[in-house]
N, C-alpha and C positions, 0 to 999 in steps of 0.2 A: 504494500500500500504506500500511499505517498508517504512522505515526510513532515507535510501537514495536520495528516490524520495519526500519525504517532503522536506529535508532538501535542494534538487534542487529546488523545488517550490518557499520554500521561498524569498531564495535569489532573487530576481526578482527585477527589476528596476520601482520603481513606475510609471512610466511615458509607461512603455511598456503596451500595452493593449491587444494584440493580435498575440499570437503563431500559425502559420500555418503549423499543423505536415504532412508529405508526406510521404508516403512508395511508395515507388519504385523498379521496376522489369522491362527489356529490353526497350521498345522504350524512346529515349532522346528525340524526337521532341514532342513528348505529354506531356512531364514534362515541356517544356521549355514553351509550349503553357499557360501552367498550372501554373507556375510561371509569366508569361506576364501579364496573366488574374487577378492574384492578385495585382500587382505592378498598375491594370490599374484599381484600384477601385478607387470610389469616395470617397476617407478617406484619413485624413491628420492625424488622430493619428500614433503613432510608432507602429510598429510592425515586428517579425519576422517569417523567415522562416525555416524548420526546416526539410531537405530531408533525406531519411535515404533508402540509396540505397545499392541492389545487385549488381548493373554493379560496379565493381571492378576501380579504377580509373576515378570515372566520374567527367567529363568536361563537362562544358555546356556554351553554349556560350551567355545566355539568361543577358542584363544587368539588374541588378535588386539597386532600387530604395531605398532596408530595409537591414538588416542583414541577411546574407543567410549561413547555416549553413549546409555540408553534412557529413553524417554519414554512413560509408561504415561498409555494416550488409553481415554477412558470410551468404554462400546460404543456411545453413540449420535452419537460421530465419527465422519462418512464419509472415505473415503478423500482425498476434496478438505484435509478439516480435517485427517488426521497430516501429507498433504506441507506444507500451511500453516504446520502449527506446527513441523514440521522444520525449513523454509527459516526459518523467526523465529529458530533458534535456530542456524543454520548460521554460520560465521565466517570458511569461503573465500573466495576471491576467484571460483571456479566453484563451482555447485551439479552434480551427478548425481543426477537421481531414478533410483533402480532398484528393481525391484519386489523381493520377500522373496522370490523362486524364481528368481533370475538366476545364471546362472554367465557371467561376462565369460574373453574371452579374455586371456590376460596381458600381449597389447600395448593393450588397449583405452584407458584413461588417456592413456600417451603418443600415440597416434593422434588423439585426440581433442582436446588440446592442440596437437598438429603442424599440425590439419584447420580448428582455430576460429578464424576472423578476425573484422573487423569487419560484416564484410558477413552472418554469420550470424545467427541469434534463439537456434535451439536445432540442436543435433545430435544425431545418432540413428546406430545401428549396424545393420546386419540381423541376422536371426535366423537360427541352421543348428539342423537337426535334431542331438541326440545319437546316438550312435551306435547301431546297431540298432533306430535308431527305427519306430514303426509310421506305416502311411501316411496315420493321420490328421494324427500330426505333421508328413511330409512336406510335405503337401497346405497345411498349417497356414502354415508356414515361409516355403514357396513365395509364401504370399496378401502376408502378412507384408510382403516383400520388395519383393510390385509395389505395392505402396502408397506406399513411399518412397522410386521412381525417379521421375527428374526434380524437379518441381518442388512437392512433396507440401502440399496444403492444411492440413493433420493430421498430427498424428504418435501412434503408441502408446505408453505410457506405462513401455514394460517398462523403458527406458535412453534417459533423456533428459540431454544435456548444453549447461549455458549459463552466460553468466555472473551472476554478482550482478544485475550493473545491470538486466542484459533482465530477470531477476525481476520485480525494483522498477518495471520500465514496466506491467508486465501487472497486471489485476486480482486475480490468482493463482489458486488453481485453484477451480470454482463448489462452493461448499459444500453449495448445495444437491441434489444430484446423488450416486446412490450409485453412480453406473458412467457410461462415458462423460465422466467428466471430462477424458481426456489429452486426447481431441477440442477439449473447450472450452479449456481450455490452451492449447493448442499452437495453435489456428486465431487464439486473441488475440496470441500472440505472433508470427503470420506475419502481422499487420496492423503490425509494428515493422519487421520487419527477414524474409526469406525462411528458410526450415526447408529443412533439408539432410541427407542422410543420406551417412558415410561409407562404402565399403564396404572398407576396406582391415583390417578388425580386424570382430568379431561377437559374436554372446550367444549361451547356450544358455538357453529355457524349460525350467527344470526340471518347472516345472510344468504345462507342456501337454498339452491334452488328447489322452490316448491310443488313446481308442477314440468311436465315432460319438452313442455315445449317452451320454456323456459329454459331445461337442460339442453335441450337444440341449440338454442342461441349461444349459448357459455359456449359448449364445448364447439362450439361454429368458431368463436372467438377465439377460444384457446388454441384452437387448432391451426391457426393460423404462423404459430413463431413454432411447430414440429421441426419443419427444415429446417431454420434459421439454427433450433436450440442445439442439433446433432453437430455441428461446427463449433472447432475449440476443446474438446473435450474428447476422454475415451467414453465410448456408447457400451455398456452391459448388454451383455448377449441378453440378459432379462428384457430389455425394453423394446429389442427387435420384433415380438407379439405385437405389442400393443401399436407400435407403427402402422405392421402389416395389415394387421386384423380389417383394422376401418377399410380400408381400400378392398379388403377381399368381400367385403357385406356390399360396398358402392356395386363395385364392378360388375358382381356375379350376381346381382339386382338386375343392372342392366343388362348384361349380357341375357339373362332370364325372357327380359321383356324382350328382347333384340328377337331370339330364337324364335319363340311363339309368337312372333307375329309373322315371320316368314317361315312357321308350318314346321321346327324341327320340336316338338313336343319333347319328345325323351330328351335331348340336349338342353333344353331348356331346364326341363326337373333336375338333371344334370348340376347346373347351373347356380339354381336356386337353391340346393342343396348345398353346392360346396360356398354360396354366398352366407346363410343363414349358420355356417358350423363354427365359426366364431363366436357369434351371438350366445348358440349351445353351450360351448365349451366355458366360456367365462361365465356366464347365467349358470353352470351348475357349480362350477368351483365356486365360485359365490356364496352361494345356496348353502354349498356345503364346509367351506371353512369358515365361515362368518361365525363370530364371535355373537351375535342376536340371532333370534330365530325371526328367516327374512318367508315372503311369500315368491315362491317359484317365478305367477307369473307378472308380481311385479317387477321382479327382478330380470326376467325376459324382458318386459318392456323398457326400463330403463337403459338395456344395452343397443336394444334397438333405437332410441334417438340418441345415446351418447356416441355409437360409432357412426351410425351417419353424418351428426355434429363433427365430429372428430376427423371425417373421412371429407369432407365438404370444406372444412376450414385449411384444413392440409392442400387440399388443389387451392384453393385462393389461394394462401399465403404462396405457393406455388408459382401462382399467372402472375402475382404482384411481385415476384423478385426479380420476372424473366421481364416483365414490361413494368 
């Protein structure tokens, strides 16, 4: 890292233990939520907060309990560059990225300090549905969750925690990149030291998606920095499914349709078949390693608009690199 973000590091007040960096983008009642949720942990050490928002003059009427710090990021800052310039200006001894739509459990802090040794890079918490939630969120939670059992290549970027230094080893987070970053993050910093998730304390997404076509949109979105994020980094043979997958659901869609309308029936089924065995394959792993008990075919449905999302954003980000 630069030489300016040590030299912010350093200075730090012995007694602060814990910097809680925010990037920020339109809703203020989910940051505010989000800022509650921290002030209403079970920890008496110090610690601050650290918002680094687009909304242009924001006010927030949330009273908070630590030092709250907001840092107004011009709109053509990605999300890489507010966590960048948070952690510059952080003076913990840990950093916690947490997204603006988080509600942490109130043992989360001290669990995470309990959980952190040397042998870690970054920790991470699972995700639970809120209550009465719908089963996209379920579906959602569940996926969440088998991501970062065992020994996790990546981690998501909802509630990340680590210390200073491991910061300062990594290149920090790729600026260039409007989505997809916690990937590039988190996979440079399990080239230091291994990524762990605890599961003794959790988060809630306030913000997650509640309904399927809602999930279309996101994963449309997301799917758009695929290409971009496989550059710069080594790629885990793990993550070459999940590339695949979506384009083999698009394709063999189409090809399906293509077939039967020019009369080859059985190539078609064909088709359909090997487009839909993705879909199978993760909707049962799913099903069956989930830590909740998920419904089948919600869980079917959820992967049917997350890899078409996933498969649709992938060719834009695509067309948008070539043109």
């Amino acid at each position: 890292m630069s030489s300016k973000l040590d030299q912010a590091n350093t200075q730090h007040k012995p007694d602060l233990k814990v910097s809680f960096v925010i990037p920020h983008k339109g809703r203020t009642e989910l940051l505010e939520e989000t800022i509650c949720s921290i002030d209403q942990l079970n920890y008496q050490g110090a610690y601050e907060i650290i918002v680094v928002s687009k909304n242009q003059g924001l006010v927030l009427a949330t009273a908070t309990t630590c030092k709250l710090t907001v840092i107004e990021a011009p709109e053509e800052w990605s999300i890489s560059k507010q966590r960048n310039e948070g952690a510059a200006k952080a003076k913990g001894e840990f950093i916690a990225f947490i997204d603006a739509d988080v509600e942490l459990k109130p043992d989360w802090i001290q669990v995470m300090l309990d959980n952190y040794n040397q042998n870690v890079s970054i920790l991470t918490s699972p995700q639970i549905p809120c209550i009465n939630a719908p089963a996209t969120e379920v579906v959602r939670s569940a996926l969440q969750n088998l991501s970062i059992q065992g020994n996790p290549d990546s981690l998501a970027g909802s509630n990340l925690f680590l210390s200073k230094s491991i910061f300062l080893q990594t290149p920090g987070f790729p600026e260039h990149l409007s989505t997809c970053e916690d990937v590039f993050f988190t996979a440079s910093a399990a080239s230091i030291k291994p990524l762990m998730a605890t599961f003794k304390t959790s988060h809630i997404h306030l913000g997650e998606d509640k309904s399927l076509i809602k999930l279309l949109k996101k994963e449309i979105w997301r799917g758009q920095a695929n290409i971009a994020s496989l550059s710069g980094r080594k790629i885990p043979l793990s993550e070459y499914p999940s590339i695949i997958a979506p384009l083999m659901v698009v394709f063999g869609t189409l090809a399906s349709l293509v077939l039967i309308i020019f009369g080859f029936g059985s190539l078609s089924l064909i088709a359909i078949l090997l487009g839909i065995s993705p879909i199978v394959a993760y909707s049962l792993r799913l099903f069956i390693k989930a830590r909740t008990k998920l419904n089948f075919v919600h869980t079917f449905s959820f992967y049917v608009f997350y890899f078409f999302g996933r498969a649709l954003g992938t060719i834009k980000g695509a067309i948008n690199a070539i043109f």
